[in-house]
N, C-alpha and C positions, 0 to 999 in steps of 0.2 A: 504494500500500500504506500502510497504517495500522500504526504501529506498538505493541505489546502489551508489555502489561508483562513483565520479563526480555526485551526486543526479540522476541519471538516474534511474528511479522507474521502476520496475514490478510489474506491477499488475495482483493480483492472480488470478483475476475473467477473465480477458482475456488472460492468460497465460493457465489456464483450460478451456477457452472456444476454443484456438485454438491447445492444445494437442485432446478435444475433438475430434474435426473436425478431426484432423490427425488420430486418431489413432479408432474411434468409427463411423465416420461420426456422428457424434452429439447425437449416439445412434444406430444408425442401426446396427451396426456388435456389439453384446457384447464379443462376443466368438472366439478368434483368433483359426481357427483347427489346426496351424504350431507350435503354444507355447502356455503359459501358460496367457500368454496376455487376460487381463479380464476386462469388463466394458467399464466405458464410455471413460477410461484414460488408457487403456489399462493396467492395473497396471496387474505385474508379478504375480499369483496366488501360484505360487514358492517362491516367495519373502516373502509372508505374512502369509502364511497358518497357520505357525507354532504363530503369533501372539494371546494374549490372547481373543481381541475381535473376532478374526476367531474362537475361540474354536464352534467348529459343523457348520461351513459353508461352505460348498461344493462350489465349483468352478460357478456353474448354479445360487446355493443362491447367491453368491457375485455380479452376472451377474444383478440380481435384485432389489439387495440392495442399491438404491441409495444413502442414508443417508451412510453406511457402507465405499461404495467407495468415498465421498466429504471425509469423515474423511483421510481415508489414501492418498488421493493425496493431502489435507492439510498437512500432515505430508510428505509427501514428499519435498511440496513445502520448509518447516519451520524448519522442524528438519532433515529430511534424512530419508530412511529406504535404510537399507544396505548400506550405505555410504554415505557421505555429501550429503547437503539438493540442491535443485536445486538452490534456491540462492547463496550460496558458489558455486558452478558451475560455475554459471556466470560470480560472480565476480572471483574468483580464473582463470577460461580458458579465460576471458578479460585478465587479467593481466599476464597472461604468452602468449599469441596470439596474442594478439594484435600488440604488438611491433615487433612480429617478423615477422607479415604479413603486416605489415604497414600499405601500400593502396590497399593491400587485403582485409585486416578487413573492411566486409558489414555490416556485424553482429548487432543488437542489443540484449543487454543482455536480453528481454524475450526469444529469437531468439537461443541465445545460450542454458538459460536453457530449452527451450523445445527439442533442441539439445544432452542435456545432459541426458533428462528425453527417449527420444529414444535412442540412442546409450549406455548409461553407459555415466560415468566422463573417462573413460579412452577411452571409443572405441570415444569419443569426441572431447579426446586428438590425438587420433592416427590420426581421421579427419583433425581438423586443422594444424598438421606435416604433411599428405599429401598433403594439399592446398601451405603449405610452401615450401613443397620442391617437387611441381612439379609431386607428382608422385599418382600413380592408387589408392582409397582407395573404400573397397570392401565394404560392410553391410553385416556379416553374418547371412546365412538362408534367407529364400524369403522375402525379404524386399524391399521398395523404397529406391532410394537415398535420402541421406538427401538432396539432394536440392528439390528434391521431397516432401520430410518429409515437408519442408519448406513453400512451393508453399500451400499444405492442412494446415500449422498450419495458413499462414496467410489470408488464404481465410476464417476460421474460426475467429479467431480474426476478421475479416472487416465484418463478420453476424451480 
């Protein structure tokens, strides 16, 4: 466990077990057919392809490599790929949201980074400015709402 600012921990193992659930059902869907969305974590096959350990892994290989995809959603989780890591996430959009949605902020920071690991850090931000100020925020391409995102990350998490 990593620990969060005011000690509030994420832990990594149910933080990938309730991305799971959101984005793979725990394994059933590996293959999103609308994006590039792959595995158990949905991780972007756009994102990584060009990485050295992807050298020769087809989108379908990566679909099966479960050792391959723990690696890069650890590295998601720990260092970032393509942009801060999900724990900077959390703590960074806690600490810029929080305050500004006061007794909006339901949130808990696994809650957030799995937020941040669906949307982007930015389509994350634009979420919690919508929640602030009231107004429509859309998910683009066929996606659930994040509060939907939500409802499957923590039905997973409580498996």
């Amino acid at each position: 466990m990593r620990p969060l600012r005011n000690g509030d921990p994420i832990d990594p193992e149910k933080l990938k077990k309730g991305i799971s659930w959101s984005e793979s059902r725990g394994g059933k869907y590996m293959i999103n057919p609308t994006s590039s969305a792959t595995g158990l974590y949905g991780q972007l096959y756009s994102e990584v392809d060009e990485f050295p350990e992807m050298q020769g892994v087809s989108r379908d290989s990566l679909a099966r490599d479960f050792k391959l995809q723990e690696m890069l959603m650890d590295m998601r989780i720990n260092e970032g790929i393509g942009g801060p890591s999900l724990y900077k996430n959390a703590v960074d959009l806690e600490r810029e949201y929080k305050p500004q949605l006061s007794d909006k902020w339901t949130f808990r920071p696994d809650e957030v980074a799995a937020l941040s690991h669906f949307l982007g850090r930015q389509g994350a931000r634009n979420y919690f400015a919508a929640l602030r100020d009231g107004t429509e925020f859309t998910v683009p391409g066929q996606n659930k709402t994040p509060e939907d995102y939500l409802i499957l990350y923590n039905e997973g998490v409580n498996r």
